[in-house]
C-alpha positions as CSV (number, residue, x, y, z in Angstrom):
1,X,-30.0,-60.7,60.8
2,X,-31.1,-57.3,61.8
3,X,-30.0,-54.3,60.4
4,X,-27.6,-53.6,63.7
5,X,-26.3,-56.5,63.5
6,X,-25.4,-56.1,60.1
7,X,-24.2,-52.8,61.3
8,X,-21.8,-54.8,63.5
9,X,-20.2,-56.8,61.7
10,X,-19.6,-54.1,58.2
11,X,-17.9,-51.9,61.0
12,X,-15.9,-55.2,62.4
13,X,-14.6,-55.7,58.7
14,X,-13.8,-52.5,58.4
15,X,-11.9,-52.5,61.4
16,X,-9.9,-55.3,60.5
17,X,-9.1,-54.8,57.2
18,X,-7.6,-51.1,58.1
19,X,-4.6,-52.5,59.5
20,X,-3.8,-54.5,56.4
21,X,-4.3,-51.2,54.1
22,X,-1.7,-49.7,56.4
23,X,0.9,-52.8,56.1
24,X,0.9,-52.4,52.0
25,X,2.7,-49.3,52.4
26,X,6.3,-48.6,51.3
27,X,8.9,-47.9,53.5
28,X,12.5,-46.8,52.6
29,X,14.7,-45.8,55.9
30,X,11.7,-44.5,57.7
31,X,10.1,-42.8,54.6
32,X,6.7,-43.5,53.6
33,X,6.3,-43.9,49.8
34,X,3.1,-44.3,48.1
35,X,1.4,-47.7,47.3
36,X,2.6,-49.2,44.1
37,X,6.1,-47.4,44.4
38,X,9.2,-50.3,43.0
39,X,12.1,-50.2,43.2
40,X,14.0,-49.2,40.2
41,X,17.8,-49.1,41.6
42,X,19.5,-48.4,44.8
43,X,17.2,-45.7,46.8
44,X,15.1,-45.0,43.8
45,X,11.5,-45.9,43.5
46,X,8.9,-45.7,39.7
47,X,5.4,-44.4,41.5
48,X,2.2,-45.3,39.3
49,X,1.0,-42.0,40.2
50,X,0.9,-38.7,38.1
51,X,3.3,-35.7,39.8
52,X,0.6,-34.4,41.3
53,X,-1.0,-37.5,43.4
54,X,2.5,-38.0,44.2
55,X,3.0,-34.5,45.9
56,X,-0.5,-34.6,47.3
57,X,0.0,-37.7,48.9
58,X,3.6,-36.3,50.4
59,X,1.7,-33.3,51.8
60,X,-0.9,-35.6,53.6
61,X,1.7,-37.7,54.5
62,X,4.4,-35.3,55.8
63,X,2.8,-31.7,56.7
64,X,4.2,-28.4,56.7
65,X,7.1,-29.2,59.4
66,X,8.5,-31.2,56.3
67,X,10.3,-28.4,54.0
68,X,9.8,-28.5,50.1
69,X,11.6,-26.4,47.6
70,X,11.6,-26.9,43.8
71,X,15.1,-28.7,42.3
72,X,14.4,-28.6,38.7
73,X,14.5,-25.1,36.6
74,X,14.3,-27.1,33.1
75,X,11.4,-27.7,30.6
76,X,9.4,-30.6,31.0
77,X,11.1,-31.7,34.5
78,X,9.1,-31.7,37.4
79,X,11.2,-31.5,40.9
80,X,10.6,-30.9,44.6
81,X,12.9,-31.9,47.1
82,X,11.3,-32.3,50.6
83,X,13.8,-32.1,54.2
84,X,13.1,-34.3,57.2
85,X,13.4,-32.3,60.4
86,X,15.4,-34.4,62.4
87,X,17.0,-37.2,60.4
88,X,18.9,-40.0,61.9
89,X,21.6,-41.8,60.9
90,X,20.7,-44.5,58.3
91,X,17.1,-43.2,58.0
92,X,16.1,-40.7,55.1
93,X,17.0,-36.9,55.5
94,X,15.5,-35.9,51.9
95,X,13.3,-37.1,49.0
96,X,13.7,-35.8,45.5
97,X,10.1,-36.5,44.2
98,X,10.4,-35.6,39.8
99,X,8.9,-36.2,36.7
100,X,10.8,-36.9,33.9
101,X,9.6,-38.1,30.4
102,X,6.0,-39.0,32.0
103,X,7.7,-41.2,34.9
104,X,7.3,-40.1,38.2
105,X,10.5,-41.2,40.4
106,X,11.7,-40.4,43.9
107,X,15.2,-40.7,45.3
108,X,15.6,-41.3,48.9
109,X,18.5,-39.3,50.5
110,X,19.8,-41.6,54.0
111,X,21.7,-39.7,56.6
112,X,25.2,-41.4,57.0
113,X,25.9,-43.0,60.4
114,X,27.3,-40.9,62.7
């Protein structure tokens, strides 16, 4: 095999696989949550990641149009609450991304039907 076809086909597997990366992702009315996130209760999702992947992975994911303020003004809590633009109803119109206790958790806010 020469070395374009090789080429080839580590491109075509690439290719291919992509779209399966992109499947594993959570979704929570129309909110993307990071891999790994489970559900711990109504709306509320554990994220294997520190506070900091988590937010980084929010601002990749949802840019600046996507409003953040902080929530928390305690020690040792953690808080940002990010606003979606144009929510509908039954898809999210907040998250609540916090730390608490070394757990990284977000709440998903859904917009009531109209």
């Amino acid at each position: 095999m020469t070395l374009f076809a090789r080429y080839k086909a580590a491109l075509v597997a690439v290719l291919v696989a992509v779209p399966g990366i992109a499947l594993a992702e959570v979704k929570v009315a129309g909110a993307v949550l990071p891999d790994g996130a489970v559900k711990v209760a109504e709306n509320r999702y554990r994220v294997p990641k520190t506070y900091e992947e988590t937010i980084r992975f929010f601002r990749q994911t949802y840019g600046a149009r996507f409003a953040r303020r902080p929530i928390a003004d305690q020690p040792g809590v953690k808080a940002v609450h990010i606003v979606n633009p144009e929510p509908r109803p039954g898809q999210w119109e907040g998250l609540n991304v916090y730390e608490l206790k070394g757990e990284v958790r977000v709440f998903v806010l859904v917009r009531k039907g109209d």
